[in-house]
py3Dmol code that shows the C-alpha trace and the ligand (Angstrom):
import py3Dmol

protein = """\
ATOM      1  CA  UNK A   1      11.128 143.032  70.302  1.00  0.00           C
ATOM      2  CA  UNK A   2      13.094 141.484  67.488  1.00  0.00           C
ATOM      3  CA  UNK A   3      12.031 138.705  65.837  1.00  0.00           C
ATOM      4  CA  UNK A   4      15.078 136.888  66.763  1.00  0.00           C
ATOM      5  CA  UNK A   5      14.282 137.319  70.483  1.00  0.00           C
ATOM      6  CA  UNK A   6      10.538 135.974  70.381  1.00  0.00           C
ATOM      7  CA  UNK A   7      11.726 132.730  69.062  1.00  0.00           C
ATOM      8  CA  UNK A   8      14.063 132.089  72.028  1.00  0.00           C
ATOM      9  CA  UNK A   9      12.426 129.942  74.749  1.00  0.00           C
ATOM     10  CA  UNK A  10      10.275 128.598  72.114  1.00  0.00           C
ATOM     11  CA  UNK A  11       8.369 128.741  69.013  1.00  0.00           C
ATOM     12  CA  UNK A  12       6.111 131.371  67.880  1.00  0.00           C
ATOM     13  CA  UNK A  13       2.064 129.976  68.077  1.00  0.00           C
ATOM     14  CA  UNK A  14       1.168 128.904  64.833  1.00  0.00           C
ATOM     15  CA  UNK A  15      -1.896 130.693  63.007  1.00  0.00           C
ATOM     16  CA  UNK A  16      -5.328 130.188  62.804  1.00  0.00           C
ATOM     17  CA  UNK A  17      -5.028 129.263  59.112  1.00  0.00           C
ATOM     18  CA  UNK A  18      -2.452 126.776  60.033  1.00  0.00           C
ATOM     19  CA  UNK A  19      -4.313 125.315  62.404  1.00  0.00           C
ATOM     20  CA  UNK A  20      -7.341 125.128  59.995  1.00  0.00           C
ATOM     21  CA  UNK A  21      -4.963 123.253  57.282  1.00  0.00           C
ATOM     22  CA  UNK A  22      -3.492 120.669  60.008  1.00  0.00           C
ATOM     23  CA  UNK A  23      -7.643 119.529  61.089  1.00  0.00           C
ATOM     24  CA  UNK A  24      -8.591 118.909  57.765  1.00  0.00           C
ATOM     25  CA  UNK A  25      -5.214 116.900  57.110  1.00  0.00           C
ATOM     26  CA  UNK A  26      -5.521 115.469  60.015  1.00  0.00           C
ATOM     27  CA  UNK A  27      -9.214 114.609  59.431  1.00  0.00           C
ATOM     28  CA  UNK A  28      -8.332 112.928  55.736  1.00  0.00           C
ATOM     29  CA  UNK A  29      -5.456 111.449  58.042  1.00  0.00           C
ATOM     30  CA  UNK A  30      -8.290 109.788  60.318  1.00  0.00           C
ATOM     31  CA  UNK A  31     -10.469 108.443  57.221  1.00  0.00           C
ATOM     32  CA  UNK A  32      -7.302 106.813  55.871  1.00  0.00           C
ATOM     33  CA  UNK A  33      -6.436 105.324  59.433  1.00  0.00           C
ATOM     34  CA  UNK A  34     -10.226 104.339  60.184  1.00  0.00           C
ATOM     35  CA  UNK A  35      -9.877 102.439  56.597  1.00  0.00           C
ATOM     36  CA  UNK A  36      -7.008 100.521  57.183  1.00  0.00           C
ATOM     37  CA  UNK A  37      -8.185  99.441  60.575  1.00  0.00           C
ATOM     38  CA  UNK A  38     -10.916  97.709  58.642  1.00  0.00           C
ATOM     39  CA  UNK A  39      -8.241  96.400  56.418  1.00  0.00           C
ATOM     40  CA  UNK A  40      -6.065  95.016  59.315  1.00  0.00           C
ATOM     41  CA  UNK A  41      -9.195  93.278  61.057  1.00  0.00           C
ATOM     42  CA  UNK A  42     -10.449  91.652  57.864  1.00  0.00           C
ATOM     43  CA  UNK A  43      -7.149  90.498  57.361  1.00  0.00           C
ATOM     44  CA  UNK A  44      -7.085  88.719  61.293  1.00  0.00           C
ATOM     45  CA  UNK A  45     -10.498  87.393  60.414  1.00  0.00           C
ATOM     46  CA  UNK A  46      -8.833  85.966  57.185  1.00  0.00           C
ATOM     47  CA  UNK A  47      -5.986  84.502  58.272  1.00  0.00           C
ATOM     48  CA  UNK A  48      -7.796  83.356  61.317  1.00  0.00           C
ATOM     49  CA  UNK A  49     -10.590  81.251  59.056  1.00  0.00           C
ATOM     50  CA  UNK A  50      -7.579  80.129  56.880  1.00  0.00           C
ATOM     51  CA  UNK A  51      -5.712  79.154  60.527  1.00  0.00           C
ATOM     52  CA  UNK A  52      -9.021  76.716  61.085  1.00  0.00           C
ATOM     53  CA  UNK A  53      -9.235  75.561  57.438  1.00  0.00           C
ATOM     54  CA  UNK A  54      -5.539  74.676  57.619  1.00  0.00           C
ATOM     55  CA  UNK A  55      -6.257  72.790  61.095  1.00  0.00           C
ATOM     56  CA  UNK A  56      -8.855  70.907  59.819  1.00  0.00           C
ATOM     57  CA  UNK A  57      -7.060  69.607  56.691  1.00  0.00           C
ATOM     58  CA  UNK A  58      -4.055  68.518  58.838  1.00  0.00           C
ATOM     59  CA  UNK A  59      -6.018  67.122  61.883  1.00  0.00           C
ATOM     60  CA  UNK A  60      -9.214  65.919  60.309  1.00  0.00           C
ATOM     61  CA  UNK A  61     -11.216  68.174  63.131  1.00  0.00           C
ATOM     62  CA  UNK A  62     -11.731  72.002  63.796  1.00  0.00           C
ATOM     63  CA  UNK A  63      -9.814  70.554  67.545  1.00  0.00           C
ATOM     64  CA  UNK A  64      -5.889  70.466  66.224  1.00  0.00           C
ATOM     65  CA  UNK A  65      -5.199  74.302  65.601  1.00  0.00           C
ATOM     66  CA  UNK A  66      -1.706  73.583  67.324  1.00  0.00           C
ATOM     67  CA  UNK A  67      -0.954  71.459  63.967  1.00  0.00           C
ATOM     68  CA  UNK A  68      -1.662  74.780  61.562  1.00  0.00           C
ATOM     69  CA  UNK A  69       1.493  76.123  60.243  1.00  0.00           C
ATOM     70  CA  UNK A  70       3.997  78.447  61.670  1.00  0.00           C
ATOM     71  CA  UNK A  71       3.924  80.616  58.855  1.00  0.00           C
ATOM     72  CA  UNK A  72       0.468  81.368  59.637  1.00  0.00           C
ATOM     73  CA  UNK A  73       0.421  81.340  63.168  1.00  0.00           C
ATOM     74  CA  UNK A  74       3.016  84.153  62.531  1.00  0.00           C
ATOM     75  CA  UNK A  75       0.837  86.508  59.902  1.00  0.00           C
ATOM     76  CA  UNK A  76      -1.697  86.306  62.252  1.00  0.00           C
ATOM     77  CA  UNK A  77       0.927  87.535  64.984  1.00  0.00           C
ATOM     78  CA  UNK A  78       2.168  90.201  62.693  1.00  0.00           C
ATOM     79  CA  UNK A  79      -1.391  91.263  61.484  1.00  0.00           C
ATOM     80  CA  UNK A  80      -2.478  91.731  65.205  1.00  0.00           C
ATOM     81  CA  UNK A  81       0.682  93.614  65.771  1.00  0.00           C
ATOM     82  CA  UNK A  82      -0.274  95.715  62.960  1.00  0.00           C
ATOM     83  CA  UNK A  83      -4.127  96.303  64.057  1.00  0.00           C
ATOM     84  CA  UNK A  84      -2.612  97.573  67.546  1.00  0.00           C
ATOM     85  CA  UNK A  85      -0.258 100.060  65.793  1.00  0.00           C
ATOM     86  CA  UNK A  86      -3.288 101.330  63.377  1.00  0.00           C
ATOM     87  CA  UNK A  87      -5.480 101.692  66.343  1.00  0.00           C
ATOM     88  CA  UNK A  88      -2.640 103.513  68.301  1.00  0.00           C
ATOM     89  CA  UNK A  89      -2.171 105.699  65.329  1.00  0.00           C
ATOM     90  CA  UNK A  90      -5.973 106.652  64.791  1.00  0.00           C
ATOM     91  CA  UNK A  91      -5.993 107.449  69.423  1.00  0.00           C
ATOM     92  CA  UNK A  92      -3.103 109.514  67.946  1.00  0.00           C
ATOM     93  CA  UNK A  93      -5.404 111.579  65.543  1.00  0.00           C
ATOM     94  CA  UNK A  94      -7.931 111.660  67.546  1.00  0.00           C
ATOM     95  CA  UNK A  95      -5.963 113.503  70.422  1.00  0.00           C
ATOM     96  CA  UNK A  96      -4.923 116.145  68.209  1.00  0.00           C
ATOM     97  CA  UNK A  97      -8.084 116.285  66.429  1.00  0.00           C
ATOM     98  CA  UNK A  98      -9.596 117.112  70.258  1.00  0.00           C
ATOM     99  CA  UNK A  99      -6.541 119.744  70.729  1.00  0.00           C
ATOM    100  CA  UNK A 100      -7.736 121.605  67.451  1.00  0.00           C
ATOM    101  CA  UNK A 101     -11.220 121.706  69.118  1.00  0.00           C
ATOM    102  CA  UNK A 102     -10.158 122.594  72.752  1.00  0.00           C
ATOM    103  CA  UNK A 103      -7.964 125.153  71.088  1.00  0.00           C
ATOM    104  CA  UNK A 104      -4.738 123.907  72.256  1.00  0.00           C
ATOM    105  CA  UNK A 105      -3.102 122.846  69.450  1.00  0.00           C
ATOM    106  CA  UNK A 106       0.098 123.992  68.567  1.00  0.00           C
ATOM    107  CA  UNK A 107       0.554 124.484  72.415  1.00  0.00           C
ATOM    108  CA  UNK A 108       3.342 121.580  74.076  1.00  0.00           C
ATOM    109  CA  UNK A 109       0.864 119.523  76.565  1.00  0.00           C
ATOM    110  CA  UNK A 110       4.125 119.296  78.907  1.00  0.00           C
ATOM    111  CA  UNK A 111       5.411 122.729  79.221  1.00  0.00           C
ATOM    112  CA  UNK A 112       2.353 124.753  77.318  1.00  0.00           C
ATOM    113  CA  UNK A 113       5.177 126.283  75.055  1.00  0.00           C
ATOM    114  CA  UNK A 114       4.378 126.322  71.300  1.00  0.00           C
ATOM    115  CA  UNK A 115       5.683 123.868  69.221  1.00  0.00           C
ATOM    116  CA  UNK A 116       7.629 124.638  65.825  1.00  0.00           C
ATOM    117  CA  UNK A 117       5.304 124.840  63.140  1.00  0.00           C
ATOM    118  CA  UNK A 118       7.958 122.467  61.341  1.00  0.00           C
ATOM    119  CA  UNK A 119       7.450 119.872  63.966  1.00  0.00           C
ATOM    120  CA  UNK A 120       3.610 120.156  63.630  1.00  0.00           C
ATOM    121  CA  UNK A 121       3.941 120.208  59.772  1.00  0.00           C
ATOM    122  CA  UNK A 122       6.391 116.869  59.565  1.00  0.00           C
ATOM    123  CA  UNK A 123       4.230 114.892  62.578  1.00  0.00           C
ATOM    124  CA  UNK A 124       0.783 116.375  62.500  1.00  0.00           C
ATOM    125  CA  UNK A 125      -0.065 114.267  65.827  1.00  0.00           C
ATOM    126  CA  UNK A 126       2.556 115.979  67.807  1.00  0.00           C
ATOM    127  CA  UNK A 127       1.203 117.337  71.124  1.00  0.00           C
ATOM    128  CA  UNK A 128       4.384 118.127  72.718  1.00  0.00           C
ATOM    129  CA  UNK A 129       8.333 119.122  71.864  1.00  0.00           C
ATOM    130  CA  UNK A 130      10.547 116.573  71.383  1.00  0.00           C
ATOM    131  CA  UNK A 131      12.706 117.129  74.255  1.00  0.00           C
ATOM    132  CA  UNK A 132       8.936 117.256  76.271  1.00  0.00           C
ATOM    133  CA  UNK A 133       7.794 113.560  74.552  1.00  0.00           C
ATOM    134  CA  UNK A 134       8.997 111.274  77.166  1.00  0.00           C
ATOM    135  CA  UNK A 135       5.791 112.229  79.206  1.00  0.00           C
ATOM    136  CA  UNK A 136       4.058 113.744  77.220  1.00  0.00           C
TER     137      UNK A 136
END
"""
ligand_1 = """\
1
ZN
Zn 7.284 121.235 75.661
"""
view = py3Dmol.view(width=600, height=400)
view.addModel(protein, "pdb")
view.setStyle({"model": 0}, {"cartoon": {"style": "trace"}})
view.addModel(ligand_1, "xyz")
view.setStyle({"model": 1}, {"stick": {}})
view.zoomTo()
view.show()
């Protein structure tokens, strides 16, 4: 069958060697990730001991959080938005990572059609075709 032909309906599965190359990114991927989820809680605990420190200088007792800034009430906000997406991220990794060792990877979860090695090689994660993401 020409080449041209396979590729119709979907991608060609990606090789064993490719597959071997996308676990050990994505395992440097999940050190990185694990790392900065340490970062982003030590951070929270940070801002959150600041947040009481601030408290107590304005109020006089640990009691009058409510009178702690704004500002910081926000980076604490914005630093537990951040922990959520780094944790989402590493459940991300992790997924694939288990694909790699059920085998499946490279295969769309939705439709079971291979994805484009380009696709896996610009979003590592990706367990399904774009057009198959929505519920994926
Ligand atoms: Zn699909």
């Amino acid at each position: 069958m020409p080449r041209q032909l396979e590729v119709i309906g979907g991608a060609e599965r990606v090789s064993a060697e490719f597959i071997e190359h996308q676990k050990k990114l994505l395992e440097l991927m999940k050190d990185l990730q694990i790392r900065e989820v340490t970062m982003a809680r030590e951070t929270i605990k940070s801002l959150g001991k600041n947040y009481l420190d601030e408290a107590t200088r304005v109020t006089g007792n640990r009691s009058g959080r409510g009178s702690a800034s704004i500002t910081l009430k926000n980076q604490v906000i914005v630093a537990e938005a951040m922990l959520s997406l780094k944790l989402l991220g590493l459940e991300q990794i992790d997924a694939a990572l288990d694909a790699v060792l059920n085998g499946k990877y490279g295969d769309c979860r939705k439709c079971d059609i291979p994805v484009e090695e380009a696709r896996l090689k610009a979003q590592p994660t990706a367990l399904c075709h774009v057009k198959c993401e929505s519920d994926c």
